[in-house]
C-alpha positions as CSV (number, residue, x, y, z in Angstrom):
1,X,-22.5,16.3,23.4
2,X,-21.9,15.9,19.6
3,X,-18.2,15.0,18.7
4,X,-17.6,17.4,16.4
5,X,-18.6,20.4,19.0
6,X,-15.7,18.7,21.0
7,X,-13.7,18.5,18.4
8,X,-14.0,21.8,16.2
9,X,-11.0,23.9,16.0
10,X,-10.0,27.2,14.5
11,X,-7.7,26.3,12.1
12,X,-5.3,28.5,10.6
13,X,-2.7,26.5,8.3
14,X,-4.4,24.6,5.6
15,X,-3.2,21.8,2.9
16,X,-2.8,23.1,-0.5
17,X,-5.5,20.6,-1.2
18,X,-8.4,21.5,-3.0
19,X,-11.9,20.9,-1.5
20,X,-14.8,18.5,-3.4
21,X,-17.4,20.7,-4.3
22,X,-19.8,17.9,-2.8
23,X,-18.4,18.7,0.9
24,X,-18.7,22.4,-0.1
25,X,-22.5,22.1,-0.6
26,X,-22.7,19.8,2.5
27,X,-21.3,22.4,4.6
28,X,-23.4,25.1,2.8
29,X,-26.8,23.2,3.7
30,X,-25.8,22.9,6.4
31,X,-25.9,26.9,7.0
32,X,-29.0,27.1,5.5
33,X,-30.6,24.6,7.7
34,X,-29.6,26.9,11.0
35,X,-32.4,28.3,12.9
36,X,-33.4,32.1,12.0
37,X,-35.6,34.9,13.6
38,X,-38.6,34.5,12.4
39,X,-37.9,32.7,9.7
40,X,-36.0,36.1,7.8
41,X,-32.9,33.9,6.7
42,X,-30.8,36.9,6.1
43,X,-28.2,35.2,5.1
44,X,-26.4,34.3,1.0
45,X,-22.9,32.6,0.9
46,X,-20.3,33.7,-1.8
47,X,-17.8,30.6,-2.3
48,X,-15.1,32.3,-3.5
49,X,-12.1,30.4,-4.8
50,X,-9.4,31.0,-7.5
51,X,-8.8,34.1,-9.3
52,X,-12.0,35.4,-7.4
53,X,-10.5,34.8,-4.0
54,X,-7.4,36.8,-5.4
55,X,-9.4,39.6,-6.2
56,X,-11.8,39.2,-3.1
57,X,-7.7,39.1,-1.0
58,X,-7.0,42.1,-2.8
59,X,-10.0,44.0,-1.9
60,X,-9.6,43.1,1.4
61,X,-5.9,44.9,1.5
62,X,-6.9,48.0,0.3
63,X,-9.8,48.4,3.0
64,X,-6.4,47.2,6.0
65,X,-4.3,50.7,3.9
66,X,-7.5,52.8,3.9
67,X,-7.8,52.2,7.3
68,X,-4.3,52.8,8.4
69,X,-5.0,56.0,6.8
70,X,-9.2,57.2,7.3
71,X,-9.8,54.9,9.7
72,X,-13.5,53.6,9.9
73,X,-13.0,51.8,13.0
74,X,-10.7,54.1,15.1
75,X,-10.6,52.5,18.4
76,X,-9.8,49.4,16.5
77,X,-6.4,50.4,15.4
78,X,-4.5,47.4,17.4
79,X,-6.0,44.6,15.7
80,X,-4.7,45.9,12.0
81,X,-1.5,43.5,12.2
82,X,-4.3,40.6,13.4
83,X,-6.2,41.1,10.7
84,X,-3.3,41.0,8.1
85,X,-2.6,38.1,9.1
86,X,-6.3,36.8,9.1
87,X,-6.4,38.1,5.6
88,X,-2.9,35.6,5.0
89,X,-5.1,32.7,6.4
90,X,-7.9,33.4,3.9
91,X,-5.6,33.9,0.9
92,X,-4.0,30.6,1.6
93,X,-7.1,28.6,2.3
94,X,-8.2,26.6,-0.6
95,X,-12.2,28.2,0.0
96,X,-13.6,31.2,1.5
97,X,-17.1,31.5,1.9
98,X,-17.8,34.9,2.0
99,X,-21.0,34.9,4.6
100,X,-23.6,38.4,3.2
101,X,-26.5,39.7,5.2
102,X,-29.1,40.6,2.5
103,X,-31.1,42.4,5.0
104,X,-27.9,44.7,6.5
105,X,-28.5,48.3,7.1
106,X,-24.6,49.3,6.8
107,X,-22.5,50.6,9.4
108,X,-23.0,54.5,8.8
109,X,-26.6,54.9,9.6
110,X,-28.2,55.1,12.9
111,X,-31.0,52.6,13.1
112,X,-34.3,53.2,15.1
113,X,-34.9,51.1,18.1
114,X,-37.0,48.4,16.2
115,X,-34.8,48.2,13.2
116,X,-31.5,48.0,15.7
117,X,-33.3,45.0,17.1
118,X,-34.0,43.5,14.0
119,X,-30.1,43.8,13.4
120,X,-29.1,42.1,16.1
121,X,-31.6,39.2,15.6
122,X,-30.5,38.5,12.1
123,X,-26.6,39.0,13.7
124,X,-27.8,36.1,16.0
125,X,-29.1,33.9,12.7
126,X,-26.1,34.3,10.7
127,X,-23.9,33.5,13.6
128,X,-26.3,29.9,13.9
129,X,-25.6,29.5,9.9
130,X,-21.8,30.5,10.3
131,X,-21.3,27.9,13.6
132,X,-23.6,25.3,11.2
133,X,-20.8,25.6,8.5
134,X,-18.2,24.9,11.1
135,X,-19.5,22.2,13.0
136,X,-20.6,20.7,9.5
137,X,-17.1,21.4,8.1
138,X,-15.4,19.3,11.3
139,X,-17.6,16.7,10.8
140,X,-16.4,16.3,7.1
141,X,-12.6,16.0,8.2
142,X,-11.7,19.7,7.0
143,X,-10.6,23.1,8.9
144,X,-12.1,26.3,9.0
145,X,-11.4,29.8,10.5
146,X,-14.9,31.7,11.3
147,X,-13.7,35.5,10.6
148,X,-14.6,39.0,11.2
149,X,-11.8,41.4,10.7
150,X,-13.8,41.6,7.3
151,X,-14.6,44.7,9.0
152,X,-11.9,46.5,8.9
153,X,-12.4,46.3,5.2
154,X,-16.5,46.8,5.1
155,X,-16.3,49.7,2.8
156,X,-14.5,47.9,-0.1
157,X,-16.4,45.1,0.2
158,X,-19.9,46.4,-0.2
159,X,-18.4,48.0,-3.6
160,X,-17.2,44.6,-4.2
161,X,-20.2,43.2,-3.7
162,X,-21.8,45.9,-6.1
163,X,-24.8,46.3,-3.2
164,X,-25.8,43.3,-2.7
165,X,-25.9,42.8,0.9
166,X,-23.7,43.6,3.4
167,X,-20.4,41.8,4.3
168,X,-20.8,40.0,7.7
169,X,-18.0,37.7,8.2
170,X,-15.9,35.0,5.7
171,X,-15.3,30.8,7.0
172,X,-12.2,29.8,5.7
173,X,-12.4,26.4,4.7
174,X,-9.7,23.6,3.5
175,X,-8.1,20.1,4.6
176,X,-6.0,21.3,7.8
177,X,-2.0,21.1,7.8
178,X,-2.0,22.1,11.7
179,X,-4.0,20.2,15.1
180,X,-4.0,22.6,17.6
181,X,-5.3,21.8,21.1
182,X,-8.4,23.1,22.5
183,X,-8.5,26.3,23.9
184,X,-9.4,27.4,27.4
185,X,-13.5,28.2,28.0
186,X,-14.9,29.1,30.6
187,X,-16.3,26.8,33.8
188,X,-20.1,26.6,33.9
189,X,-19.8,28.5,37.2
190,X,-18.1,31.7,36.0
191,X,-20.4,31.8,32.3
192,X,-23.7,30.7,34.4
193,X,-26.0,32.5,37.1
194,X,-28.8,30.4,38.1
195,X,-32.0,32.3,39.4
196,X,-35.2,31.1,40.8
């Protein structure tokens, strides 16, 4: 099994180092070398850094007070505190790549059953770009956080992102200042069912 599947963590306290651009765009095509339904790529990546990433932070809190407010996602209303402190993570890390599905249909609008399935297949391809990023971002020595309480902010980000695309998730990138052990997964006998 590769090393750095072994090895990957989600890190959450970063160096206040900053990151080559050169291991950036390693990690990037690394992304865009991930395997997608047939062949769609749905996929752009906003590296955001800087004075963008400051705006991009702010952005991000006014969709957390919207939503204590007019909440989009209702029944989600217990993860707020989670993702304020997600959106602490992001402001701290020295990158965020801000991960865009170009072929999104937005979360207001009922989708017939073909388009609903293309939204889950291109879910599936940016989630294989997303894991490429990670996996390519361990092997380079650095830390990242995959993220998807962007949601809670969806709204303001599409304005952000003046239409272009729609927000799927962010990777927080950066040298990390933490080593946490692995987590517990599953056993292959409670994740598999065998059938013949």
């Amino acid at each position: 099994m590769l090393k750095e599947i072994l090895d990957r963590r989600s890190i959450r306290k970063f160096q206040d180092s900053p990151v080559p651009k050169a291991m950036v765009e390693e990690i990037l095509r690394a992304g865009l070398l991930a395997p997608s339904s047939k062949n769609r790529q749905p996929w752009k990546f906003l590296v955001v850094s800087g004075s963008a990433k400051d705006e991009m932070i702010s952005v991000l809190n006014e969709g957390l007070s919207r939503e204590q407010e007019s909440p989009l996602l209702p029944e989600s209303g217990r993860y707020l505190a989670g993702a304020e402190q997600t959106f602490r993570i992001m402001d701290q890390a020295p990158i965020v790549i801000l991960i865009v599905n170009l072929l999104g249909s937005g979360l207001h609008r009922a989708l017939p059953p073909e388009e609903r399935v293309y939204e889950i297949c291109n879910a599936q391809s940016i989630g294989a770009a997303i894991e490429n990023m990670a996996l390519q971002a361990a092997a380079l020595g650095l830390g990242s956080l995959w993220i998807c309480d962007t949601y809670f902010s969806h709204q303001e980000l599409c304005g952000w992102l003046n239409g272009e695309g729609e927000p799927f998730a962010a990777l927080a990138l950066g040298f990390p200042a933490e080593s946490p052990s692995a987590r517990p997964r599953k056993e292959l006998k409670e994740a598999v069912e065998w059938r013949e």
